[in-house]
Chimera marker file (.cmm) of the C-alpha trace (Angstrom):
<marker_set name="trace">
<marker id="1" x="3.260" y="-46.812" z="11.136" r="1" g="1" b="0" radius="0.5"/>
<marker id="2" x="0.669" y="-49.679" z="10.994" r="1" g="1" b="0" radius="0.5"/>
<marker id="3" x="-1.470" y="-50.729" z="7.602" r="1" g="1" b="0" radius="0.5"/>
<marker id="4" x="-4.354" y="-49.513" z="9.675" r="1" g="1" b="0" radius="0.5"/>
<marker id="5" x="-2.843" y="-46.464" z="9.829" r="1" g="1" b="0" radius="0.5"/>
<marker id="6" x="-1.774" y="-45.811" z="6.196" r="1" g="1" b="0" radius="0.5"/>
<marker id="7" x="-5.483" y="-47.400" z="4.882" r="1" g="1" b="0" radius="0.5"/>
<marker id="8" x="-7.608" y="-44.685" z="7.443" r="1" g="1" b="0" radius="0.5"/>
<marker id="9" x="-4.709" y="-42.264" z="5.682" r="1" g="1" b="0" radius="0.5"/>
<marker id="10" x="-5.406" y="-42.706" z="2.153" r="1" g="1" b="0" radius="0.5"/>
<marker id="11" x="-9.206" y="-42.681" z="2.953" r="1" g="1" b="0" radius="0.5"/>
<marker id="12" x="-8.790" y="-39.602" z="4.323" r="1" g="1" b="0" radius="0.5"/>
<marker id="13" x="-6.627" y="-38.156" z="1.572" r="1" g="1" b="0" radius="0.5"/>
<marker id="14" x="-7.959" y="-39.606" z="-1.191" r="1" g="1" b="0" radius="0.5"/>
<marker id="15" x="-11.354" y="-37.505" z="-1.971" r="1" g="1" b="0" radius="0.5"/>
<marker id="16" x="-9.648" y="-34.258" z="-0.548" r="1" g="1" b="0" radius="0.5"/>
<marker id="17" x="-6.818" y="-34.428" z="-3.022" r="1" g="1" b="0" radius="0.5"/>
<marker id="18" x="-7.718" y="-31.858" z="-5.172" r="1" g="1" b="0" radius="0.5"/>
<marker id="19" x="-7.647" y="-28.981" z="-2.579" r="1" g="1" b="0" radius="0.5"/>
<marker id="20" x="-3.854" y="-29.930" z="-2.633" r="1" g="1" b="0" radius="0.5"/>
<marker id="21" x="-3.494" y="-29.190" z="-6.580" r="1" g="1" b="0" radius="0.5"/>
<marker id="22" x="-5.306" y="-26.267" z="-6.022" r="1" g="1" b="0" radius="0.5"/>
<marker id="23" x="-2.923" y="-24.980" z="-3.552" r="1" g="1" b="0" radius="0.5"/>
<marker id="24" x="-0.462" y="-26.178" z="-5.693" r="1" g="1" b="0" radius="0.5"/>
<marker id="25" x="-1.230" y="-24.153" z="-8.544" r="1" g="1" b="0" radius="0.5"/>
<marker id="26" x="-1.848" y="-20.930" z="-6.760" r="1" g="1" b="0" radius="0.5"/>
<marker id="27" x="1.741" y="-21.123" z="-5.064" r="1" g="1" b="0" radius="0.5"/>
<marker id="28" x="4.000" y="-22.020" z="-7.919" r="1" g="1" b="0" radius="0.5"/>
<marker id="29" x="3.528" y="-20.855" z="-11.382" r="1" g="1" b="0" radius="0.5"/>
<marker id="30" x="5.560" y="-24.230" z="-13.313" r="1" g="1" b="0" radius="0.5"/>
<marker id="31" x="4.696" y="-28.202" z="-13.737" r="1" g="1" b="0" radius="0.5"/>
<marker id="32" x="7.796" y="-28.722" z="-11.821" r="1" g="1" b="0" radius="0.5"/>
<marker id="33" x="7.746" y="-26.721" z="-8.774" r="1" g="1" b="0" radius="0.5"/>
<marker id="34" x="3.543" y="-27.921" z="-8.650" r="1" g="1" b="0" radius="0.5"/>
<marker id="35" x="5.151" y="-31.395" z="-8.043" r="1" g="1" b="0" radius="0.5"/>
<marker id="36" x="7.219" y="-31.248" z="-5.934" r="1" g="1" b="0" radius="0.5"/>
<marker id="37" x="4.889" y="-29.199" z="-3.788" r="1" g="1" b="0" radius="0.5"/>
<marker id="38" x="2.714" y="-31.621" z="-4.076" r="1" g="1" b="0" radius="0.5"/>
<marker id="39" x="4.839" y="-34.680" z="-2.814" r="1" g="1" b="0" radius="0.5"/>
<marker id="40" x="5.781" y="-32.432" z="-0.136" r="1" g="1" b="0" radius="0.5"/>
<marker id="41" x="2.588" y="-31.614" z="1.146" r="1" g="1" b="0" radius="0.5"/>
<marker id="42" x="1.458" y="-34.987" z="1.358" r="1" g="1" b="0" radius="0.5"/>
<marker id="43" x="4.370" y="-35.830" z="3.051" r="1" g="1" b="0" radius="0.5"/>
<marker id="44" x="3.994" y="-33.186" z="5.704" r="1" g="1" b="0" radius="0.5"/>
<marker id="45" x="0.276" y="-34.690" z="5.772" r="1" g="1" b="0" radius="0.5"/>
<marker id="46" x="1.793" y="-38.822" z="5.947" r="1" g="1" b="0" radius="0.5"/>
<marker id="47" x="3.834" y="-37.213" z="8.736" r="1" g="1" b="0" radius="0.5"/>
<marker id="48" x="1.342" y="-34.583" z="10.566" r="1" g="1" b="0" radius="0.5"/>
<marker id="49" x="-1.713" y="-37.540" z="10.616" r="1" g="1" b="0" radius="0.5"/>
<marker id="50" x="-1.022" y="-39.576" z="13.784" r="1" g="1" b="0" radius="0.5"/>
<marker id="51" x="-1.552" y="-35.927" z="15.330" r="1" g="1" b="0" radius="0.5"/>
<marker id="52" x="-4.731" y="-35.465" z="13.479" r="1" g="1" b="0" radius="0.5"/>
<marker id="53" x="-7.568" y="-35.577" z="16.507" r="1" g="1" b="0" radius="0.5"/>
<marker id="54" x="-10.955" y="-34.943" z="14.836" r="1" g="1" b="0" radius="0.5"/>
<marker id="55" x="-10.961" y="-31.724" z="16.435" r="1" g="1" b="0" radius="0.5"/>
<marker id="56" x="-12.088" y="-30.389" z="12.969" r="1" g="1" b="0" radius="0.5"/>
<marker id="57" x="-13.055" y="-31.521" z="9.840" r="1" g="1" b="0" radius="0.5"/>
<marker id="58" x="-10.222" y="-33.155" z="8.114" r="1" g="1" b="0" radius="0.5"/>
<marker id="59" x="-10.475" y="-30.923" z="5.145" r="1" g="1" b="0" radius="0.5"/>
<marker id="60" x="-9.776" y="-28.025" z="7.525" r="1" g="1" b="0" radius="0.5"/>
<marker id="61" x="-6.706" y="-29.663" z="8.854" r="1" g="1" b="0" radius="0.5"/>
<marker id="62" x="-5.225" y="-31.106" z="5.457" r="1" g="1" b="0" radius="0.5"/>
<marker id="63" x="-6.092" y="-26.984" z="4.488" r="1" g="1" b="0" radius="0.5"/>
<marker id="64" x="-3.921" y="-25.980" z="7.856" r="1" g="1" b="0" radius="0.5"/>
<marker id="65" x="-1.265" y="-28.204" z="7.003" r="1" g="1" b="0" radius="0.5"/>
<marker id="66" x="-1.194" y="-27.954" z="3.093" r="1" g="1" b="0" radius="0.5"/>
<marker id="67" x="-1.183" y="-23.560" z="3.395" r="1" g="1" b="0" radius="0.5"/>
<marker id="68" x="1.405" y="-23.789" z="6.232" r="1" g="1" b="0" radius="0.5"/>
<marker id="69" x="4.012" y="-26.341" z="3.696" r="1" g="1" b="0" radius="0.5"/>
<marker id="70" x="3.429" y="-23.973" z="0.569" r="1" g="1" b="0" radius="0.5"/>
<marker id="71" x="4.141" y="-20.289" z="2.475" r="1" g="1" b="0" radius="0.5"/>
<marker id="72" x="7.190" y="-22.368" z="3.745" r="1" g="1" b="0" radius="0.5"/>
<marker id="73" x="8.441" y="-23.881" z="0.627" r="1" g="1" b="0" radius="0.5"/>
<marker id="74" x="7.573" y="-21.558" z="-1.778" r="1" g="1" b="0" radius="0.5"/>
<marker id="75" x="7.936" y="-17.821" z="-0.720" r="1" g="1" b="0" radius="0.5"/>
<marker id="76" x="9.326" y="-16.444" z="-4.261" r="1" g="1" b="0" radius="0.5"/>
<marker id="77" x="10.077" y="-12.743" z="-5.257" r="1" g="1" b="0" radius="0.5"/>
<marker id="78" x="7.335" y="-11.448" z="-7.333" r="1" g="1" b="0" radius="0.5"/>
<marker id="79" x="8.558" y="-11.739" z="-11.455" r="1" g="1" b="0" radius="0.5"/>
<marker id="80" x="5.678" y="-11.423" z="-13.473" r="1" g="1" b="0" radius="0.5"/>
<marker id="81" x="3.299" y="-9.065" z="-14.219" r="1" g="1" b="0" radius="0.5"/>
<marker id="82" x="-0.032" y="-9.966" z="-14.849" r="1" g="1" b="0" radius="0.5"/>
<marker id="83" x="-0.313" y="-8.866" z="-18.600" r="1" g="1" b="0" radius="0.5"/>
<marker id="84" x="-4.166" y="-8.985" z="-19.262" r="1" g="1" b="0" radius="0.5"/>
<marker id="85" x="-6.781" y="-8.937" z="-16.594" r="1" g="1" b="0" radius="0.5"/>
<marker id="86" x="-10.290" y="-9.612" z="-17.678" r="1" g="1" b="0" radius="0.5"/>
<marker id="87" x="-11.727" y="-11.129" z="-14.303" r="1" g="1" b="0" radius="0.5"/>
<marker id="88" x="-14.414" y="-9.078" z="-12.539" r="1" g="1" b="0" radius="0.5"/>
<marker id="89" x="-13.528" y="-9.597" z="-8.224" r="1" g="1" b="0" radius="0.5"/>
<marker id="90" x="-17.003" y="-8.596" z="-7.598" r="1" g="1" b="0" radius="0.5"/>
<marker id="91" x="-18.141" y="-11.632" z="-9.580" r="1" g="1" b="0" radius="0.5"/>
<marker id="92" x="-15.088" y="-13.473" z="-8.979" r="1" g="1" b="0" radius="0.5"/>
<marker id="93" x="-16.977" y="-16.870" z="-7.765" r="1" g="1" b="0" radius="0.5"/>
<marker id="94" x="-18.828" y="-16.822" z="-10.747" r="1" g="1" b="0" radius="0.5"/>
<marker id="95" x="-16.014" y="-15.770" z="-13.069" r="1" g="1" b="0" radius="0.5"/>
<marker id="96" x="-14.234" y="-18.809" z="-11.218" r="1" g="1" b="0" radius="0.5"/>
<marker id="97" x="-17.042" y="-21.637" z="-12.136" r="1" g="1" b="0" radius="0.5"/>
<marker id="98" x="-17.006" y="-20.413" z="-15.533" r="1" g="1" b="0" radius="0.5"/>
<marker id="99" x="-13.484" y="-20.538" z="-16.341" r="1" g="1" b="0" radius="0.5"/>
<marker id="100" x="-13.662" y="-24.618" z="-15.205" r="1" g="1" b="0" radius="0.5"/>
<marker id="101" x="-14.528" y="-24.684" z="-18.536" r="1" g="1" b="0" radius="0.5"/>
<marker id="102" x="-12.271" y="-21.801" z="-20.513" r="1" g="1" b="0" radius="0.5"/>
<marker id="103" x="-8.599" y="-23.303" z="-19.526" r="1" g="1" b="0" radius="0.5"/>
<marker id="104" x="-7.301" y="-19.855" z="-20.913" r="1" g="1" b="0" radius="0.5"/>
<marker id="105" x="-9.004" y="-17.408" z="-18.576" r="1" g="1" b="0" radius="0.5"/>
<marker id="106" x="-8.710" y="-19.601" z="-15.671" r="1" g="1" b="0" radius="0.5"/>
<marker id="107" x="-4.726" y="-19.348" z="-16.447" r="1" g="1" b="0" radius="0.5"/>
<marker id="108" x="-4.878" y="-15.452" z="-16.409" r="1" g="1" b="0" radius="0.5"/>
<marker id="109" x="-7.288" y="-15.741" z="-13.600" r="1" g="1" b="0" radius="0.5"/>
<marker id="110" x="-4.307" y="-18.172" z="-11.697" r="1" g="1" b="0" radius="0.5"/>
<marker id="111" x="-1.962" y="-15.042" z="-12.595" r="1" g="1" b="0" radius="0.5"/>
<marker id="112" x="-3.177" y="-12.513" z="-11.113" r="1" g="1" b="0" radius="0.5"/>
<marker id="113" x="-3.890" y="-14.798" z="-7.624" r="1" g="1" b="0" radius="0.5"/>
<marker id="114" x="-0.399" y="-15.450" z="-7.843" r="1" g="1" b="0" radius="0.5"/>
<marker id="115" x="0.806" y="-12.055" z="-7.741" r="1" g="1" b="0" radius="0.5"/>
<marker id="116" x="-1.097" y="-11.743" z="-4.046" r="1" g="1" b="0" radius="0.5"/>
<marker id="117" x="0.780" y="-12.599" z="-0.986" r="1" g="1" b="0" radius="0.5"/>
<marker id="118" x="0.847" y="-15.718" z="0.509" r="1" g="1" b="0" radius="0.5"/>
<marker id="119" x="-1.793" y="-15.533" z="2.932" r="1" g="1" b="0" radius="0.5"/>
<marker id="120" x="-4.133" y="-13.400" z="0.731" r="1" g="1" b="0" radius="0.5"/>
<marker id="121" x="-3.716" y="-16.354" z="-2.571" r="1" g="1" b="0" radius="0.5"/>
<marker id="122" x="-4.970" y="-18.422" z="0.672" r="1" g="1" b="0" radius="0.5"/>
<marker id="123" x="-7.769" y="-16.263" z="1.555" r="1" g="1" b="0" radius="0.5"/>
<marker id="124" x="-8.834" y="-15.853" z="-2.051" r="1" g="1" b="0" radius="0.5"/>
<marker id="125" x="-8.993" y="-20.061" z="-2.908" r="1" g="1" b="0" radius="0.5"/>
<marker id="126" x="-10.973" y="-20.637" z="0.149" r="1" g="1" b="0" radius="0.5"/>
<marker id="127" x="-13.531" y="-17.967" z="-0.887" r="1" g="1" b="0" radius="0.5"/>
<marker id="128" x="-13.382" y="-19.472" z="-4.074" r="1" g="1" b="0" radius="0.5"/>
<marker id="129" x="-14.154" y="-22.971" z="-2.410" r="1" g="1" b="0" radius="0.5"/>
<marker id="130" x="-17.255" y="-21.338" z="-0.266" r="1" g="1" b="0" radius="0.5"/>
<marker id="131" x="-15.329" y="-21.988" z="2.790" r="1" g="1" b="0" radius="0.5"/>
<marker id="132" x="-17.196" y="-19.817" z="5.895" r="1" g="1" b="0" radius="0.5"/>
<marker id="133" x="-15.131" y="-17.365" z="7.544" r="1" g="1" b="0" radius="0.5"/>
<marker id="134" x="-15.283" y="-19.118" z="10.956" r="1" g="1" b="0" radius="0.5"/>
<marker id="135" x="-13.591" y="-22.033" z="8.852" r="1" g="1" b="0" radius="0.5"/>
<marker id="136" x="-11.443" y="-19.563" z="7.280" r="1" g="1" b="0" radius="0.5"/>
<marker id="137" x="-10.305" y="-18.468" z="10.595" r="1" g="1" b="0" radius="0.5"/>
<marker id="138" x="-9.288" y="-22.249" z="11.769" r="1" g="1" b="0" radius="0.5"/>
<marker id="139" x="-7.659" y="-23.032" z="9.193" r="1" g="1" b="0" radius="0.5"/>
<marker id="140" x="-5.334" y="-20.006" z="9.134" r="1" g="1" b="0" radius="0.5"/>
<marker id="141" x="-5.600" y="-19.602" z="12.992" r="1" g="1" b="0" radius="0.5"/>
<marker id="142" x="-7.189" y="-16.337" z="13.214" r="1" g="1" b="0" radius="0.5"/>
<marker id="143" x="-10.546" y="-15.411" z="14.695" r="1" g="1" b="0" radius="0.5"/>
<marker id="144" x="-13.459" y="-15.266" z="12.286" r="1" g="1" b="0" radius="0.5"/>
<marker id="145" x="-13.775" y="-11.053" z="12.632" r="1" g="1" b="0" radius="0.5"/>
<marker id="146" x="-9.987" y="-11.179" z="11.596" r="1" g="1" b="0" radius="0.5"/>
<marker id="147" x="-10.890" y="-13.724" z="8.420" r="1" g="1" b="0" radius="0.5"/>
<marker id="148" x="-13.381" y="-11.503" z="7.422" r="1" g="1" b="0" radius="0.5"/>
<marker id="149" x="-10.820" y="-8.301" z="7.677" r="1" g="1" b="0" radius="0.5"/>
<marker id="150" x="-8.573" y="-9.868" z="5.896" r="1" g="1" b="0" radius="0.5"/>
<marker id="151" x="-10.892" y="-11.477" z="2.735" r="1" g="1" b="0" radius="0.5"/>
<marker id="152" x="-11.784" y="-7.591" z="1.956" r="1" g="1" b="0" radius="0.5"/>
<marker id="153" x="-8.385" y="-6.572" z="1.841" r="1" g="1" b="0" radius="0.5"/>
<marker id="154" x="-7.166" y="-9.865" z="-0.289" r="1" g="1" b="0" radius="0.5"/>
<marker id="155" x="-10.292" y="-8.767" z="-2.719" r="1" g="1" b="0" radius="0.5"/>
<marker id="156" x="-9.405" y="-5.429" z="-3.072" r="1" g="1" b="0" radius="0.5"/>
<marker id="157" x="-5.865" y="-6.088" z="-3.653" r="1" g="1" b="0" radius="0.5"/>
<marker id="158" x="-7.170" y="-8.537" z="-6.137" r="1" g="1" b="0" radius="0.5"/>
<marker id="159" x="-9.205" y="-5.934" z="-7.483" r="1" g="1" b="0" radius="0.5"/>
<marker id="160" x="-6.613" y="-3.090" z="-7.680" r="1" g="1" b="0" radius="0.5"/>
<marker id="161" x="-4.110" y="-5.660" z="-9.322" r="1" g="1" b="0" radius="0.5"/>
<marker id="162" x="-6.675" y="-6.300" z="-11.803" r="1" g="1" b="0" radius="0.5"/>
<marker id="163" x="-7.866" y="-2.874" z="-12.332" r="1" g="1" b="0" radius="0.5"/>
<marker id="164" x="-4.260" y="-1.363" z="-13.411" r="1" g="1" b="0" radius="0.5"/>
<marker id="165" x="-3.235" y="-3.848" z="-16.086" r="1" g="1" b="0" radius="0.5"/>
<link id1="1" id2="2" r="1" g="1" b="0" radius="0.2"/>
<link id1="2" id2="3" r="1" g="1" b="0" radius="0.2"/>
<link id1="3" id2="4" r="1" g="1" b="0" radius="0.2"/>
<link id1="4" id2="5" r="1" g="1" b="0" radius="0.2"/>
<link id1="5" id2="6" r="1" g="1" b="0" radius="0.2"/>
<link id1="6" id2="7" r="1" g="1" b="0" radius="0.2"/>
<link id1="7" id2="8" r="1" g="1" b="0" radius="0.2"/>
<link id1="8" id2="9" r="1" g="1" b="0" radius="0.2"/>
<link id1="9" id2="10" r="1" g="1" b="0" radius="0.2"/>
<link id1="10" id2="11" r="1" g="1" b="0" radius="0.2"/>
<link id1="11" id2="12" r="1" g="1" b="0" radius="0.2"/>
<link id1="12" id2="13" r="1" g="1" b="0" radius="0.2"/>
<link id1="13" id2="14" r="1" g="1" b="0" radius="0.2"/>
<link id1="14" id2="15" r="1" g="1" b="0" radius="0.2"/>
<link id1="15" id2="16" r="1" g="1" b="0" radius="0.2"/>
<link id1="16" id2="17" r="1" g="1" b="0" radius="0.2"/>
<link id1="17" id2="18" r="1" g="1" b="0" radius="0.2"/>
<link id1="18" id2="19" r="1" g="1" b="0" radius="0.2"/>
<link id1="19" id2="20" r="1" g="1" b="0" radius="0.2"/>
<link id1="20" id2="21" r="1" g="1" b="0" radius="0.2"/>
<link id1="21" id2="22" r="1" g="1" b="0" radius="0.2"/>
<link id1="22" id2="23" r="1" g="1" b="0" radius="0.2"/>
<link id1="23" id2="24" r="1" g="1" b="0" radius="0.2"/>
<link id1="24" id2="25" r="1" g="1" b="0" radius="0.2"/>
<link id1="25" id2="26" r="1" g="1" b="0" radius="0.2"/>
<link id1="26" id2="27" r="1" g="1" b="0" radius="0.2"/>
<link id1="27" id2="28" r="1" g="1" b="0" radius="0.2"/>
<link id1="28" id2="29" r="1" g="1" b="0" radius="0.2"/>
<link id1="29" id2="30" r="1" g="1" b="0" radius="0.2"/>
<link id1="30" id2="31" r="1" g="1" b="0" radius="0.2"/>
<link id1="31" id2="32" r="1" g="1" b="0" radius="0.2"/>
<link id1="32" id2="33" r="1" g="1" b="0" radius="0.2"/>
<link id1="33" id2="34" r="1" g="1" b="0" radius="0.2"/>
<link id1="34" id2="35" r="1" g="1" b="0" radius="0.2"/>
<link id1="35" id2="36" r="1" g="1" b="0" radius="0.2"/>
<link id1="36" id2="37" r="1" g="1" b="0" radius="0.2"/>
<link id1="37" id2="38" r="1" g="1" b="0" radius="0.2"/>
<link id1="38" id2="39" r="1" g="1" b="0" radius="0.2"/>
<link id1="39" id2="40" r="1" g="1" b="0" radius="0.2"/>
<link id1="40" id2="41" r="1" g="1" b="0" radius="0.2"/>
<link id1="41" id2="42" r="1" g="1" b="0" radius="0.2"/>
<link id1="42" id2="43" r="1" g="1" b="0" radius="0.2"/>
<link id1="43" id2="44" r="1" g="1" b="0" radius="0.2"/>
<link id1="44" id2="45" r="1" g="1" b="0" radius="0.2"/>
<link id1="45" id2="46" r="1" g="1" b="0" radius="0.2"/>
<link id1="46" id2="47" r="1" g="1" b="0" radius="0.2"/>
<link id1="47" id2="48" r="1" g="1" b="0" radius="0.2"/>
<link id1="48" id2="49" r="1" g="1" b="0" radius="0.2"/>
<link id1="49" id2="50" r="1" g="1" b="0" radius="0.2"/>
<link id1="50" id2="51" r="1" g="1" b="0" radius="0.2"/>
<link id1="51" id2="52" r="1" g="1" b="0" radius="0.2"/>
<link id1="52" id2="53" r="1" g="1" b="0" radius="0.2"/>
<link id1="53" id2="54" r="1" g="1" b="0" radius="0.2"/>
<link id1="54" id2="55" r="1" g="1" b="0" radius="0.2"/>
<link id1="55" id2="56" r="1" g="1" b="0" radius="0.2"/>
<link id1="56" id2="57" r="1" g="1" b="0" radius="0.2"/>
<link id1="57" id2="58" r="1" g="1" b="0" radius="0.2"/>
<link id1="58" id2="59" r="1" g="1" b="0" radius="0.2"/>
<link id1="59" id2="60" r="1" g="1" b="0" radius="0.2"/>
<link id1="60" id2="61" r="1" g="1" b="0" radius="0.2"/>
<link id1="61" id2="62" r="1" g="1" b="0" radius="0.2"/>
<link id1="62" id2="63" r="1" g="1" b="0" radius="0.2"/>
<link id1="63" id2="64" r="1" g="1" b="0" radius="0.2"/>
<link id1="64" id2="65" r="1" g="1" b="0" radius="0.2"/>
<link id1="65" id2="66" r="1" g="1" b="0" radius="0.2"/>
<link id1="66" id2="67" r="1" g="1" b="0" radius="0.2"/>
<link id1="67" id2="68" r="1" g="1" b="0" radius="0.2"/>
<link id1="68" id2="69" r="1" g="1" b="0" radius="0.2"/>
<link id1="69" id2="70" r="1" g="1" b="0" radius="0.2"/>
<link id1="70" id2="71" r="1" g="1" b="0" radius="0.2"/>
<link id1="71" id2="72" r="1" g="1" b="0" radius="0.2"/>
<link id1="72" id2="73" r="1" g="1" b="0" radius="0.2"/>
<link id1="73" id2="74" r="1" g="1" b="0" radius="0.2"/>
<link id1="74" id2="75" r="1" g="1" b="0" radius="0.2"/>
<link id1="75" id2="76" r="1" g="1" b="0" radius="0.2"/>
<link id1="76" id2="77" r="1" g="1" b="0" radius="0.2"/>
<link id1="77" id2="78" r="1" g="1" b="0" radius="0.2"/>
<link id1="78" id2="79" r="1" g="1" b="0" radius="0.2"/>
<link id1="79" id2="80" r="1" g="1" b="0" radius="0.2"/>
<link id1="80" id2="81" r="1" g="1" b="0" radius="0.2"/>
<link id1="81" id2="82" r="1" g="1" b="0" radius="0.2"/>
<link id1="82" id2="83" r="1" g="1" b="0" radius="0.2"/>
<link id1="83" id2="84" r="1" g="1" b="0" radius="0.2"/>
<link id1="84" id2="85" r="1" g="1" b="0" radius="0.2"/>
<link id1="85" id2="86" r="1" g="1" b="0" radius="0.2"/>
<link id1="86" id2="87" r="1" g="1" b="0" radius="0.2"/>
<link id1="87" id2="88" r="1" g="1" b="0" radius="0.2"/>
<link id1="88" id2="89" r="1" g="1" b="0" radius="0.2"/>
<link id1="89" id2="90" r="1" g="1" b="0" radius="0.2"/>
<link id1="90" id2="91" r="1" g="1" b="0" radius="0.2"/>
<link id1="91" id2="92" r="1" g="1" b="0" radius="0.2"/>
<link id1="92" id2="93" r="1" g="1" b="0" radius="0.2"/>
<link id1="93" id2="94" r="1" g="1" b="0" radius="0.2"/>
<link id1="94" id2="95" r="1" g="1" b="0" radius="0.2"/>
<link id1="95" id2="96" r="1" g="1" b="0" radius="0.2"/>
<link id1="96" id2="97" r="1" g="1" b="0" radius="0.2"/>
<link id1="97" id2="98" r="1" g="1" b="0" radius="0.2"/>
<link id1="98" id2="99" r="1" g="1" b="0" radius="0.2"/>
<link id1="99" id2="100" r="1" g="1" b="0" radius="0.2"/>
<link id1="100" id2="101" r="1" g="1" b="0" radius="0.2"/>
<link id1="101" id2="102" r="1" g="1" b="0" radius="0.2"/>
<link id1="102" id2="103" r="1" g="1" b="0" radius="0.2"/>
<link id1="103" id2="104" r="1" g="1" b="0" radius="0.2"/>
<link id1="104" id2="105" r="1" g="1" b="0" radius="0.2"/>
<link id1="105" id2="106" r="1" g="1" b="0" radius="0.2"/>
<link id1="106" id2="107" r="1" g="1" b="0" radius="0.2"/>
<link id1="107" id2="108" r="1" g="1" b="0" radius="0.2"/>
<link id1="108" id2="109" r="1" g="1" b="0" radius="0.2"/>
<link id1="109" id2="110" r="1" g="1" b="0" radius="0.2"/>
<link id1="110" id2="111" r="1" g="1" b="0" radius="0.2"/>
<link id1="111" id2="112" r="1" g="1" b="0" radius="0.2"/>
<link id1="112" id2="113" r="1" g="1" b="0" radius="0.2"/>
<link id1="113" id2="114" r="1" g="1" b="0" radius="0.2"/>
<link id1="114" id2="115" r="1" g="1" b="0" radius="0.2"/>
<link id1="115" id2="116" r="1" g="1" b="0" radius="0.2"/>
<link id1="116" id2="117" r="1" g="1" b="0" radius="0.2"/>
<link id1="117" id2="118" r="1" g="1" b="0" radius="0.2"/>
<link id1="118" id2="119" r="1" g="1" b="0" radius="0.2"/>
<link id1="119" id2="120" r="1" g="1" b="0" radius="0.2"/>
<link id1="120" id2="121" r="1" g="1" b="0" radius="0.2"/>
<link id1="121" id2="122" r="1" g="1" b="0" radius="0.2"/>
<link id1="122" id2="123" r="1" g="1" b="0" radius="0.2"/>
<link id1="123" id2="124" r="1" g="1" b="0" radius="0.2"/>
<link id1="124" id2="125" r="1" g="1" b="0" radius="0.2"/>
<link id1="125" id2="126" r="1" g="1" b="0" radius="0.2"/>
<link id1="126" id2="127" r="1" g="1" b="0" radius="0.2"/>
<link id1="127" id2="128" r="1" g="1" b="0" radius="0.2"/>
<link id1="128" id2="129" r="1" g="1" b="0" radius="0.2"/>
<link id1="129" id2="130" r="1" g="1" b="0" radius="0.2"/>
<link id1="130" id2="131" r="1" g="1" b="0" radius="0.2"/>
<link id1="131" id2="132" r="1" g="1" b="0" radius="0.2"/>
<link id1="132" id2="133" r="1" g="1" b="0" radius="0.2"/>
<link id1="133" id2="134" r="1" g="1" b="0" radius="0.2"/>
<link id1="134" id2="135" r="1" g="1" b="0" radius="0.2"/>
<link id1="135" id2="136" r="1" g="1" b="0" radius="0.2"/>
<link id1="136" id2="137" r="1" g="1" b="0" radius="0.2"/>
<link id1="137" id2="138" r="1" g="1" b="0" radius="0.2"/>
<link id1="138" id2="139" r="1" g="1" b="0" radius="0.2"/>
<link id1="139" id2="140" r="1" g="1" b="0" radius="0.2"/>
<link id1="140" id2="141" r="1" g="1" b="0" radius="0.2"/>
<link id1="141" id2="142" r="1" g="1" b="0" radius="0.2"/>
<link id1="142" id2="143" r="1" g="1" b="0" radius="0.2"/>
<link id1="143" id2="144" r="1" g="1" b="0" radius="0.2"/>
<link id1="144" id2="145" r="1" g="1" b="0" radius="0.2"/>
<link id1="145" id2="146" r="1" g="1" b="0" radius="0.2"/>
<link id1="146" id2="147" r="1" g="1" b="0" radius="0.2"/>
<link id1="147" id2="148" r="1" g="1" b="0" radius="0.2"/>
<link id1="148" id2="149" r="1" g="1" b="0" radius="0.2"/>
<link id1="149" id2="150" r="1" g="1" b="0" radius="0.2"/>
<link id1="150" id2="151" r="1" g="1" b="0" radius="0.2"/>
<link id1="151" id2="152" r="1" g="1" b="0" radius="0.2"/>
<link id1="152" id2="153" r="1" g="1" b="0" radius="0.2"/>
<link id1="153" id2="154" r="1" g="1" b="0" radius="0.2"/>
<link id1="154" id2="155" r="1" g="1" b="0" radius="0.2"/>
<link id1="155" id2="156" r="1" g="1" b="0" radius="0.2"/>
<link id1="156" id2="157" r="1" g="1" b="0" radius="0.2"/>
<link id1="157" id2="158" r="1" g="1" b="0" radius="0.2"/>
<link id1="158" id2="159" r="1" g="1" b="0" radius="0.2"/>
<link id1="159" id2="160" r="1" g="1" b="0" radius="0.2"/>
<link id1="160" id2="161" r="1" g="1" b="0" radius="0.2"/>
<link id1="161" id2="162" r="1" g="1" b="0" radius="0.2"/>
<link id1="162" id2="163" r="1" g="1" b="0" radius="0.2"/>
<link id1="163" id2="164" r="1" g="1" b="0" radius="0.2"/>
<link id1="164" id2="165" r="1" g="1" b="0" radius="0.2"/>
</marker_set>
């Protein structure tokens, strides 16, 4: 691939590289496997990009792409329990913004997300990220009635989880 290429690449990637580490962290629960999930996501994005059309926003691709690698690579049994659960899922956006600052809560907070399936830890971080449910829908490739299905169920799975620790 050309230099053009790789520089319109990294321009691309660059500011939308946390979304990746947060996907990261909701779909593996160790420094190690969070690594190498995220080299392997951006090389599924190095090798998806001469694809890429505009079509949507880029953030909504790298999303598409990103969600699609970590229910591939990293589709683990359930171990853990969630052991405390102190996070409120009618508040959860606030709860969210809050922990930014509390490293310990956002941890338990990561926990109990991780303990959802695959598509509802997706679900959840884009609510968490404000993402609208027509986006929602593109990025998973559902309509947006079906996103918004979905989002109550993930939330009161979330909530149930939460509720019986």
């Amino acid at each position: 691939m050309s230099t053009e290429l790789e520089k319109t690449f990294v321009d691309f990637f660059k500011p939308n590289q946390r979304l990746i580490h947060k996907i990261c962290r909701i779909y593996t629960d160790n420094v190690e496997d969070h690594e190498d999930l995220f080299q392997e996501i951006t090389v599924q994005l190095w090798r998806s990009f001469p694809g890429f059309k505009g079509e949507a926003k880029f953030s909504t691709w790298m999303y598409r792409v990103a969600l699609n690698t970590a229910m591939t690579l990293f589709r683990k049994p359930k171990k853990r329990e969630l052991k405390h659960a102190d996070v409120d899922v009618s508040s959860l956006k606030i709860e969210y913004e809050a922990y930014e600052d509390n490293e310990h809560k956002l941890k338990k907070m990561y926990k109990a997300i991780y303990e959802l399936s695959d598509v509802e830890k997706a679900l959840i971080m884009m609510y968490l990220e404000d993402k609208p449910y027509k986006e929602i829908g593109e990025i998973l490739g559902i309509t947006e009635g079906n996103a918004r299905v979905k989002m109550n169920r993930a939330k009161n799975n979330l909530r149930s989880k939460i509720s019986t620790r």
